[in-house]
C-alpha positions, 0 to 999 in steps of 0.5 A: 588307192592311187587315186585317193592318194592322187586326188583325196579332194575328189575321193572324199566326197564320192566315199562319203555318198556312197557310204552315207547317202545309200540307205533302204527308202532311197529311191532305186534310181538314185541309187544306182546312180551313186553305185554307178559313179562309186563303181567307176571311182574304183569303189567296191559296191554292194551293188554291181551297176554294169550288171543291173543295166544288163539284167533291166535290158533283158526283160523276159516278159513275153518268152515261152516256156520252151525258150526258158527251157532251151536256156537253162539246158544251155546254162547246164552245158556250160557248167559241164564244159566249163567245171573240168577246165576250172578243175585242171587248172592250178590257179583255182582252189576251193574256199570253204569260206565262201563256198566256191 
């Protein structure tokens, strides 16, 4: 918001790319490219590029079953862990909009 106060000229055009230029028969790359710099703008995306470039390191070809099996027991401890943490604590409430 400060910096489309600050800078409209600058705001502008990378609104207008990521509201305009994004449709389904854009290339994936590209995309990412526009979410990217929309991101780092401040502009909300559908998108999360941080994430994508973090997921497209950790390819999981090659992995057994036995380490896909030690990392969801290992995802179901943290849920245990970390739910009565979430539960005690006053900042956090339950929106049945959007279910979490």
């Amino acid at each position: 918001q400060v910096f489309s106060q600050h800078c409209p000229f600058l705001m502008g055009p990378i609104e207008c790319l990521a509201d305009t230029a994004v449709t389904p028969d854009t290339d994936i790359q590209v995309t990412l490219s526009i979410f990217e710099l929309a991101s780092a703008a401040g502009i909300p995306c559908e998108v999360d590029p941080a994430l994508v470039t973090a997921l497209a390191g950790h390819r999981t070809e090659g992995v057994s079953p036995e380490e896909d099996y030690k990392v969801s027991c290992l995802l179901l401890v943290f849920v245990a862990v970390s739910l009565p943490l979430l539960a005690a604590d006053p900042a956090s409430l339950y929106n049945p909009e959007l279910d979490g």
